[in-house]
N, C-alpha and C positions, 0 to 999 in steps of 0.2 A: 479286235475281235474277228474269230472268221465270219467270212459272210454268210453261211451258212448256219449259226449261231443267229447270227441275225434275224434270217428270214424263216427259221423256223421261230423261235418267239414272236416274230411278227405274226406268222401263223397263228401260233396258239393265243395271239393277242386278241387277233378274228374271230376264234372257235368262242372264246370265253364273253365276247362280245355280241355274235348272238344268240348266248342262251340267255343273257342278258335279256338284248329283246324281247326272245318269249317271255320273262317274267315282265317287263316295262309294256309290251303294249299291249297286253291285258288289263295292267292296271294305268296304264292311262287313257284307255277306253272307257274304265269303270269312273275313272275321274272325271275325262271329260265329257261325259254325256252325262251320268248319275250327278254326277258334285259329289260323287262320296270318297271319303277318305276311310281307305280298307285296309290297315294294317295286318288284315290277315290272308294277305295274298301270299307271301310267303310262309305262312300254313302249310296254302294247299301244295307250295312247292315241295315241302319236306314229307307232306303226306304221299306224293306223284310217288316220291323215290321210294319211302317204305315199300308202297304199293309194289312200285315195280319190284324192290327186292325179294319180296314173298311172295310173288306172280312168278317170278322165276324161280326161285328155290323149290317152289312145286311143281312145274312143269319143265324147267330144264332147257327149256326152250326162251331164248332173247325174243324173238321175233313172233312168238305167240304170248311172250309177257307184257310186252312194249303195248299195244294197242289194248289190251283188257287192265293195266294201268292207267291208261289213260282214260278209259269210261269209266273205270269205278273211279278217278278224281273228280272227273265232271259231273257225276250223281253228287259225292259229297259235295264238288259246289252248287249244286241244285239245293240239295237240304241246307244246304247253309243260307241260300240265297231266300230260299221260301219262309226258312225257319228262323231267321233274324235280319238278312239285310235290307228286305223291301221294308222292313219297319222304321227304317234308318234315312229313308230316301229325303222325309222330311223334316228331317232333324240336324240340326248345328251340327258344325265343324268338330267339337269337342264331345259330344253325342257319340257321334259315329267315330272317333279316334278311341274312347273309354271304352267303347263296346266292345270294335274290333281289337282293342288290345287283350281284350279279356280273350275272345277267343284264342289267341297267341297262347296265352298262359292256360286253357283247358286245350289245346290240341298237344302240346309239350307234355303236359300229364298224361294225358289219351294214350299218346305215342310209348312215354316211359310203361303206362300200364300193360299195355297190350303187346311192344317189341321187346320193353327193358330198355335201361340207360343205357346200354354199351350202343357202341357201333355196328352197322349190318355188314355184311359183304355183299356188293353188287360187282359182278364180274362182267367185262365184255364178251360177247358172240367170240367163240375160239377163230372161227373165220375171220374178223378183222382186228387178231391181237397182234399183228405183224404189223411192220413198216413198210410205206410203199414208196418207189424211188421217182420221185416227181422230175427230179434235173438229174443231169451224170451225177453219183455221188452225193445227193442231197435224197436221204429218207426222209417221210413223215410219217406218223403212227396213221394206221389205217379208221383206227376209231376216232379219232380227232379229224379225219377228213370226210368220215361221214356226220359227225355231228355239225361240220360245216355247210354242207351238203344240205341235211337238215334245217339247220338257221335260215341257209337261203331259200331254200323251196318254202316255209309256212312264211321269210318275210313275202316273196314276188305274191303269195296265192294271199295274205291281209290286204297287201297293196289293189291287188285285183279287183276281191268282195268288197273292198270300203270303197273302191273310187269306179267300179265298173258294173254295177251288180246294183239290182232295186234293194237289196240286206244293206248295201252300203250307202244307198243314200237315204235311208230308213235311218241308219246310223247317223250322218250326217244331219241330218235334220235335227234329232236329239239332241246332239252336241251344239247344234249350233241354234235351238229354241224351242227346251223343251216343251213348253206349252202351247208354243204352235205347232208344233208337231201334233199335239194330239187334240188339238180345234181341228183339224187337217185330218184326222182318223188313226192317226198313229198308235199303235195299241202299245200306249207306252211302257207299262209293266211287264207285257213279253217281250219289249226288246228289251228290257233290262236285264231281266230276266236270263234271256238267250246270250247278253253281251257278258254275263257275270259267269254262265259255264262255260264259255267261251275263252275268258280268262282262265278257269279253273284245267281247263284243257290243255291250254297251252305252260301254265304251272309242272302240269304233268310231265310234258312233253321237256320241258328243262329238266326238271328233279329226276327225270327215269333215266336221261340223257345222260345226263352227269353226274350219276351215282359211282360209273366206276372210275372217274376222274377225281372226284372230289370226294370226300367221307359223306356215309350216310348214316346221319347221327340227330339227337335230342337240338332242336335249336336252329338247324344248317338253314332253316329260311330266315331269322333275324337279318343275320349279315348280308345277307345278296337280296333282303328287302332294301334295303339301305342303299346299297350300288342303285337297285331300283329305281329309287327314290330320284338318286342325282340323274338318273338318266333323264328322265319323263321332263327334267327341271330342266336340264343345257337343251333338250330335246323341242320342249314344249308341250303342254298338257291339253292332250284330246289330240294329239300328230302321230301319227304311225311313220309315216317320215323322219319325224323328229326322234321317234324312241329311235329309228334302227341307225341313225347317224348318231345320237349321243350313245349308245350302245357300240358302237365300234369305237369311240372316241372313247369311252370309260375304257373298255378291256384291253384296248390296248396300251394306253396309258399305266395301265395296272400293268399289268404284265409283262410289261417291254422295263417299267420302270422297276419292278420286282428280280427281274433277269440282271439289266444293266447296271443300275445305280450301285450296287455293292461294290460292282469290279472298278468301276471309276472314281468313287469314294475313295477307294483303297490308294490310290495312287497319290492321295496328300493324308490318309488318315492308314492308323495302324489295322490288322484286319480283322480284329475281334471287334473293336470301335464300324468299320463300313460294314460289316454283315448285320447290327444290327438295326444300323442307322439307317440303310438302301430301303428295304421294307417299309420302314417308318416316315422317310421320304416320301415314296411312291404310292403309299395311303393318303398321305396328305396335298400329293400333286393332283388329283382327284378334283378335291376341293377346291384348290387354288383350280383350276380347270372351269369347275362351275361358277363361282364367282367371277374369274373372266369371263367368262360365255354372258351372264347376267349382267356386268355393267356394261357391255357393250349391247345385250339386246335381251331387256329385263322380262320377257315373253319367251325366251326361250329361240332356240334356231328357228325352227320353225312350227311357230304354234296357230293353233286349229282354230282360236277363236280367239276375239281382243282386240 
């Protein structure tokens, strides 16, 4: 394979790894400080994206749509926050999984009501629809280096607020006892509160991102709830640390193995046989990934509490 093949999938194994992130440590902040299980975190990612699509189909403008997508996600996750999930804060594991699934299935109806089943167009900024030449003769698409770009500036600036910042050890406290926290004065309902638009923001920030990468369609937060999911888990739950290593370690995984595995299949199997099998692989290397990471350290890489 050229090297170049290479290290551009490796790239786009990074790009895909963290918008990850953004969706994984929103919601493993809401896990591990809340205890809740929010199923409809990937909601508000498919809602970011509409958002963003219709922000921009009326103003035309990327860079005046991108930031008024992202407050209008973070209001709906306010109303969702205020209008169902502090109700949830005290309730079983299966509680809060029934609820937030239901939202899943009234945000899917919403969407179909109000955009229609088909799929949106979200287009990137015509300024970074180009490839830019990073090495002699090695391009990379301009929009996949600022969504990289991206990934890394909100992860340094969580790392910052959770481990440098009185927000962050507000936060910490939470995670790590919530009810001494709030023996202590900790107004616990507004940081929940603020840690759940918080999440809804950074939702946003994936789904507007990667609209013109990925489809913006009925459903698009089920499946990358799911990557989520494994992240937060090889990661550790309530680690922002942990999401943005197990989130490189998913996406790349995925994507290196989405790229690769077909062509190297091919060379004991016929190629209608490795084209469909590489994919099916490389979903399933995933998992075998997590399972490793767990018996070796059943807390996760590095987790926040335990």
């Amino acid at each position: 394979m050229p090297p170049t093949l290479i290290a551009e999938q490796l790239l786009n194994g990074v790009q895909f790894g963290l918008m990850l992130f953004l969706l994984a440590a929103g919601l493993t902040l809401v896990f591990g400080i809340m205890d809740l299980m929010n199923l409809a975190h990937g909601s508000l990612y498919m809602i970011g994206a509409y958002l963003m699509a219709t922000v921009l189909a009326a103003t035309g403008n990327f860079w005046i749509a991108l930031p008024l997508a992202i407050l209008a996600t973070a209001l709906v996750g306010l109303v969702l926050e205020v209008g169902l999930i502090r109700h949830l804060y005290h309730r079983d594991h299966l509680s809060q999984v029934l609820a937030t699934f239901a939202v899943i299935l009234i945000a899917d109806d919403l969407v179909k009501m109000i955009w229609g089943p088909a799929p949106m167009m979200l287009n990137a900024p015509p300024s970074l629809s180009g490839p830019v030449e990073l090495l002699p003769g090695f391009f990379y698409p301009a929009y996949r280096l600022l969504i990289i770009g991206v990934g890394l500036a909100a992860a340094l600036g969580l790392c910052f607020v959770v481990t440098k910042t009185r927000a962050g050890m507000l936060v910490r406290a939470g995670a790590s006892n919530r009810e001494m926290a709030a023996v202590m004065g900790v107004r616990v309902q507004r940081l929940f509160m603020a840690v759940f638009v918080l999440g809804a923001a950074l939702c946003a920030v994936a789904g507007a991102l990667l609209g013109p990468v990925l489809a913006v369609e009925v459903g698009m937060g089920e499946n990358i709830l799911i990557l989520a999911l494994v992240v937060i888990v090889i990661g550790g739950i309530g680690s922002i640390r942990g999401a943005f290593v197990g989130a490189l370690l998913v996406g790349i995984v995925d994507t290196a193995g989405r790229a690769f595995l077909p062509t190297l299949l091919n060379t004991v199997l016929p190629l209608n046989i490795a084209s469909n099998l590489g994919p099916a692989v490389a979903a399933i290397a995933i998992y075998v990934l997590m399972a490793a990471v767990l018996f070796a350290k059943p807390t996760g890489l590095f987790p926040a509490r335990g």
